[in-house]
C-alpha angles and dihedrals in degrees: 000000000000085000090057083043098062095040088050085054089044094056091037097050090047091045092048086047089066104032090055097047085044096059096036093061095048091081092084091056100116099135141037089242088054095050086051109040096001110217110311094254093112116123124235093246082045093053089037090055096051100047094051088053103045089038088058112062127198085254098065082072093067103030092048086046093053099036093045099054091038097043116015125180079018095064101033084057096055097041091052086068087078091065093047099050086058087055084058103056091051087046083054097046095098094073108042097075095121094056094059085091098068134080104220141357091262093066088033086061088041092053083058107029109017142232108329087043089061103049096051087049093051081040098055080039103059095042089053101045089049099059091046088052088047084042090055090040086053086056090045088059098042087048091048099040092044091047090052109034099233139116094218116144085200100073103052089046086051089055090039091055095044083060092046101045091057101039077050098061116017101053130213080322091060088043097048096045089041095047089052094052075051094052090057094047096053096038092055084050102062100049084047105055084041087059099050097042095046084047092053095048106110088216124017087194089078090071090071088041092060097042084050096045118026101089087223085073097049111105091195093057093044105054116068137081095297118143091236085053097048087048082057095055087054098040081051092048089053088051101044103046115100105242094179086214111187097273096048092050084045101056084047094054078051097065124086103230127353093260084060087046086047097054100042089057100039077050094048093036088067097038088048093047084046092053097043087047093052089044087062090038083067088041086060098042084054097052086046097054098040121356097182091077131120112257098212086054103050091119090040087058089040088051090040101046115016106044139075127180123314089011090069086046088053090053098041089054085054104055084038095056093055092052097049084042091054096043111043082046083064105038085060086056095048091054101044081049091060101038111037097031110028098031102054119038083054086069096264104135115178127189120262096255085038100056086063091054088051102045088047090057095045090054088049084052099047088042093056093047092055100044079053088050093050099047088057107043122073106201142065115193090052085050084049096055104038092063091055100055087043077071126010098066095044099036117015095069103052092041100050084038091057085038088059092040113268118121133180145183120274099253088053091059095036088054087049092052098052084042089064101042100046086055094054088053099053112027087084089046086059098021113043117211102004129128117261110200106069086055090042087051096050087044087057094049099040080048096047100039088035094049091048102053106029076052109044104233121183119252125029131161093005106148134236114312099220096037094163091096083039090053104051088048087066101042078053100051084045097051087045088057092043102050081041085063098040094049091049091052101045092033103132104186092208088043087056095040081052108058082039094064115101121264096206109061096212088068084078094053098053089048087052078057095058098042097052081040092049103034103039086050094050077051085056093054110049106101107238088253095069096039079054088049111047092023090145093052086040094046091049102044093047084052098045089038100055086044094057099039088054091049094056093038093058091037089125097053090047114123119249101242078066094048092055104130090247100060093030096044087055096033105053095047095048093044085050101051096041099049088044102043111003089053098028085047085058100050099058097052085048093054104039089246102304121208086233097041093043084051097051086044090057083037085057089050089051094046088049087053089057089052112047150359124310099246094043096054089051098056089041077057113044089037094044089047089046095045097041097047095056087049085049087056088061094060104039135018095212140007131252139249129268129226140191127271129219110265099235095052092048098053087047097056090035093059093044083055101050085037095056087038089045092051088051093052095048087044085046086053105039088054092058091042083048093044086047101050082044099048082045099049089051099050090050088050089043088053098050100045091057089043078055095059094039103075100032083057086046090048093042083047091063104031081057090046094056097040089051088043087051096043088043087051104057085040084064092040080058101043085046093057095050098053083055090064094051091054088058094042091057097054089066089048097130104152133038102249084053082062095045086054092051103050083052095059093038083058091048093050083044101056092040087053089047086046097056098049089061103054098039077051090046105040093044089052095054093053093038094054097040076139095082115200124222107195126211136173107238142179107243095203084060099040089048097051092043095054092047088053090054094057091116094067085070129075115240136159129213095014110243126215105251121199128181119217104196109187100157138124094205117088097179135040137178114239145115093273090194087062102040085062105048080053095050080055101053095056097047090053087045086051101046095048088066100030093100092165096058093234122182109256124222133211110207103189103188144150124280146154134237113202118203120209100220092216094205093049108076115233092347116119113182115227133219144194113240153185114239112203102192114187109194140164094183114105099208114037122194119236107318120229109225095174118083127186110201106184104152126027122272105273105231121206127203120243119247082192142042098233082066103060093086091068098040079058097053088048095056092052098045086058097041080049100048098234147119130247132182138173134215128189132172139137087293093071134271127300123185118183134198126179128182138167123275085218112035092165087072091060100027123093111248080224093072093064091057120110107279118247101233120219114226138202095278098045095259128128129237 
């Protein structure tokens, strides 16, 4: 009784939680659209949560539980398609930006094919989502009834209403809270009932024994042409294709952008893929223990024989908590089917506070159906399969067909929709027994792609209407490939052991801690047999071990002609995969894989992990494990037995162990947190020094302009004097050797004119481009990836989400790349001061021209090609300019405050770089725009790639 007690608090608790945090979110329901995808404020972890819990139903307990045990490999291959079918629908989401806007598939099929469209796809919807939602209260009332060992139809409807009162009234925010409070419950149950089965078995190793031995886990049986194996590969196809079913559609209309919808799937695909593996883990456990059991009772037998109170209860709440998730998912979708999809193209328009009142009826209504529906049906699995074919074959083809690119006409979809479902409809008239939805699903798609071209229909393959999120998939996929390339062929193994050497030396130390810790217990706990057994393997492990572990204990004190980067790169990688995974290798075999031996060897791949890369540490693994088990062979033909440990020592030498292993991660830590302020404190410093120097070059710049233009000025007062004089002079020229004298003085007064235009041009020239330029030819597709990839040098917060545009037919331009990026920085920081919306920034990189006024050829502008970099936060843009006049130089101002000096810099590499720059900014967003020539050699003097004269201290040139 105090066992059924404890079980009944158990329910009620979990059914109070939700309905609390139900009717607590539904405050914020004010619109139908909030009532349906909320407002887009939802988390990734938030949205992750949510889809793994809607996309795995109570049923996939059982039918994970009974497949498993019955089929084995068969079944594990065909649930993993789940998995996989979420993958896909991250992998789509590129391309589904224009369908962020709707709030469900129904209105998403009516933007592209109209109304009548729209009505058959919320139709198919809503039939379909109601019998899952019957199918999941039919698992609710097998779980309650099972947990408490009564026939009651009471207690299942409680638990039914509870579902139905908050997705009544809460809308899609009471689902998703409740559904991560959901997500908890049911991901605390499976480790749980894994633990207690695999406790209760007699002999775990019979566990081995059944995977070696039971024909279903053979790869090598299952996989052939087989007719159970080519059911399989249907049964996968049907798993693995995206149907976009209501609920699905509708957790991608919640998401903000698609990398938020990306990321969601690829997180619930794994965790999917995590929670259907452990399920068939249990199903294993099960065959191993007794393999004379009833499949379609395997939950029955875990609530029978492997629960007491509290832990039934436990159970119960889990499997609870993946059949509500999964309803009251669905009952939203049913009402914003009907409402939003089915109401109102047929002409019934409802207020905005009204259209809440009526979606929340018609969730009552649809509740309520299904509840009826459940009470009455017996099975799951036809249920299952009946709402799919409600679906799959009508809706699923046209949809991931317009998704990948491909649109029609209305009468083509329409003619592929009555294709499917004629065909699900008749294939189990003709073919009796067989499965309906894979043929319903190729009908769809020969009556779709046949009707459009036999009667050419407009459209086609015309791509997605909104690519940008498409586009920079790909540029990213590309860069991915290409750094990939780059990295492999550049790849220096003692490069890479270097930089993964530690920085601090008592690191080393600590590690030589752990070794002797981890090494001289396993010593402890090898029973004297072995050690009599294997006493040369012994013998040589205790001596290189204790080597090793003193090496690294007196590092510090090591002298320097040892510490030299040859002999340590090589020494600290090798010491560190032989003691880890050669030793602990051995270990294990000595010991017949020894709780205690099997724990230190995780502990080690942990430690690795602490120590070095990811893909480093599994190839010092998987080789370490490969080369140490053949010398083991060597030594022994066969490895021991284990045996138990006394509970105490084991948990003595456990926690020194955890505790060695725990000090080196927080050292570890506390080294890159340490490395990071630092790196960040020197780039700031960095910065500001520069920015220091800067405006002091920029005010010595001026102070030295105005001193050359008045110098100059009085030079040319004299010379102009002077040729005054001449002129008189040449009033009293009599003779002719008065003339000749004359002329010689007018030539004299001429070259010391001409001399003085060039140096005033030359030594202006020198002050004003103190920027020297150093031109390369670059490739723009490469400049622009590496100075993306450099975005952490520079200080921004928040980050902003930069994309490049590059819509460009150069590949290559002339210009000082150092420069150009400092310049592509600046801009970004200047934005993004002023960005307080956080907007995403793009980079449109397209062709332009610069056109130069030749000042001593009368109406004639000469006219280049050029490179326009646009920096906008602004969605739409007006009409762009892509021809530039730059007839005088940029006039560049100096800056009374630092937070200008970005944009005096631009400025001074614009004009070294004769171009032209300008900047926009209104309540739209910011734009900044450069433009410089692709060619800056055909406008730019020769005499500027000369060696620089260098002014020294003394204001002479060298």
């Amino acid at each position: 009784m105090l066992g059924l007690n404890i079980d009944m608090i158990i329910f009620g608790l979990f059914l109070v939680i939700n309905l609390s945090i139900g009717l607590f979110s539904s405050r914020r329901v004010t619109s139908l659209r909030d009532y349906a995808v909320g407002r887009k404020d939802f988390s990734t972890a938030t949205l992750t949560a949510t889809i793994v819990v809607s996309w795995i139903a109570g049923m996939y307990v059982f039918e994970i539980l009974e497949h498993t045990y019955r089929d084995g490999l068969y079944f594990i291959i065909v649930v993993s398609g789940a998995s996989v079918c979420l993958w896909l629908v991250g992998l789509l989401a590129v391309r589904m930006r224009e369908f962020l806007k709707n709030l469900s598939v129904a209105e998403a099929m009516g933007d592209l094919y109209g109304k009548s469209v729209q009505i058959i796809t919320a139709i198919s919807g809503i039939l379909s989502v109601i019998t899952l939602v019957a199918m999941e209260f039919k698992v609710i009332s097998k779980v309650i009834c099972l947990i408490f060992a009564t026939e009651s139809v009471w207690v299942p409807v409680i638990a039914s209403v509870v579902v139905i009162i908050y997705s009544v009234s809460g809308g899609i925010r009471a689902i998703t809270f409740t559904d991560v409070i959901q997500f908890f419950t049911f991901g605390t149950f499976i480790p749980i009932l894994a633990l207690v089965i695999w406790n209760q078995l007699k002999d775990p190793h019979q566990v081995i024994v059944l995977l070696n031995t039971n024909p279903n886990f053979s790869w090598s049986q299952v996989i052939g042409w087989h007719p159970k194996f080519i059911d399989t590969l249907f049964m996968l196809l049907w798993f693995t294709i995206p149907a976009m079913d209501p609920v699905i559609f509708q957790r991608i209309s919640m998401a903000k952008d698609v990398a938020q919808v990306k990321k969601s799937f690829n997180y619930a695909a794994l965790i999917s893929l995590v929670v259907c593996l452990f399920l068939a883990w249990v199903a294993i456990l099960l065959l191993a223990s007794n393999a004379n059991l009833e499949p379609d009772k395997l939950f029955n037998y875990i609530i029978n024989n492997y629960t007491t109170g509290g832990l039934r209860g436990l159970i119960g709440v889990g499997v609870l908590a993946l059949a509500m998730s999964t309803a009251d998912s669905y009952l939203n979708a049913s009402a914003v089917l009907l409402t939003n999809d089915i109401a109102k193209p047929l002409g019934l328009n409802f207020s905005k506070e009204k259209e809440v009142v009526v979606a929340r009826s018609l969730c009552l209504l649809s509740g309520l159906f299904a509840l009826l529906i459940a009470l009455q049906f017996k099975g799951i699995l036809a249920l299952l399969q009946f709402a799919n074919s409600l679906y799959m074959p009508v809706v699923t083809v046209p949809l991931l067909l317009a998704i990948l690119g491909f649109r029609s006409t209305t009468l083509s979809v329409l003619i592929s929709m009555g294709m499917g479902f004629i065909t699900v409809v008749g294939w189990p008239l003709i073919f009796k027994g067989s499965d309906s939805i894979i043929p319903g699903i190729v009908a769809n798609l020969v009556g779709l792609l046949g009707s459009h071209y036999i009667l050419k229909q407009p459209g086609g393959w015309v791509g997605v209407r909104e690519p940008e999120p498409l586009l920079e998939a790909r540029e990213n996929r590309r860069k991915a490939w290409k750094r990939f390339k780059k990295d492999f062929k550049e790849f220096s193994l003692v490069q890479y052991l270097q930089k993964t050497f530690p920085n601090q030396e008592y690191l080393l130390t600590i590690f030589g801690i752990y070794v002797i810790a981890a090494t001289y217990a396993s010593f402890y706990t090898v029973p004297e047999e072995i050690q009599t057994n294997h006493a040369r393997l012994y013998h040589i492990i205790g001596q290189s071990v204790l080597f090793i572990s003193t090496g690294l204990l007196t590092y510090p004190l090591w002298p320097p002609i040892f510490k030299n980067k040859w002999f340590i790169t090589w020494a600290w990688p090798l010491s560190v995969f032989y003691v880890l995974f050669g030793v602990g290798t051995w270990l294990v075999l000595m010991s017949g894989f020894h709780t205690f031996q099997t724990m230190i060897f995780l502990l080690n791949i942990v430690m690795a992990f602490l120590l070095f890369d990811w893909p480093f540490v599994v190839t010092m693994v998987l080789s370490g494990v490969i080369i140490a088990t053949n010398i083991f062979k060597l030594f022994a033909s066969a490895p021991s037995t284990s045996h138990d440990f006394g509970t105490l020592q084991f948990k003595i030498l456990y926690g020194l162990l955890l505790l060695s292993s725990f000090l080196l991660a927080i050292f570890k830590h506390k080294q890159a947190q340490k490395q990071l302020a630092s790196r960040n404190e020197y780039l700031k410093l960095l910065q500001a020094e520069r920015d220091e120097k800067l405006k002091i070059a920029l005010e010595y710049r001026e102070r030295f302009s105005n001193a050359l233009s008045t110098d100059c000025v009085e030079g040319f007062m004299l010379l102009y004097q002077r040729g005054k004089e001449l002129i008189e002079a040449a009033k009293q020229v009599q003779s002719a050797e008065q003339a000749r004298a004359f002329m010689e003085d007018v030539l004299t007064l001429l070259a010391k004119q001409q001399q003085a235009g060039e140096y005033l041009a030359e030594t202006i020239y020198r002050f004003k481009e103190h920027m020297r330029l150093d031109v390369q030819k670059v490739d723009l597709t490469d400049f622009l990836d590496a100075t993306l990839e450099n975005l952490d040098m520079i200080d921004l917060q928040p980050r902003p989400k930069v994309t490049v545009q590059l819509q460009t037919q150069q590949r290559t331009i002339q210009c000082d790349p150092k420069l150009i990026q400092k310049l592509l920085y600046n801009s970004l920081r200047s934005i993004q001061e002023k960005n307080q919306d956080n907007k995403p920034i793009r980079l449109i990189v397209e062709d332009a021209s610069l056109v130069y006024d030749i000042p001593f050829i009368p109406n004639y502008a000469k006219k280049l090609p050029a490179i326009q970099f646009m920096f906008t936060t602004v969605d739409q843009l007006s009409a762009k300019k892509n021809s530039y006049e730059v007839i005088e130089p940029v006039n560049i101002f100096l800056p009374k405050h630092i937070e200008d000096l970005a944009r005096a810099e631009n400025e001074q590499i614009i004009d070294a770089h004769y171009g032209s720059a300008s900047w926009e900014a209104d309540i739209k967003g910011l734009t900044q725009i450069y433009v410089i020539p692709v060619e800056i050699r055909r406008i730019r003097p020769a005499l500027m790639d000369e060696p620089q004269m260098v002014l020294d201290g003394k204001g002479q040139t060298t």
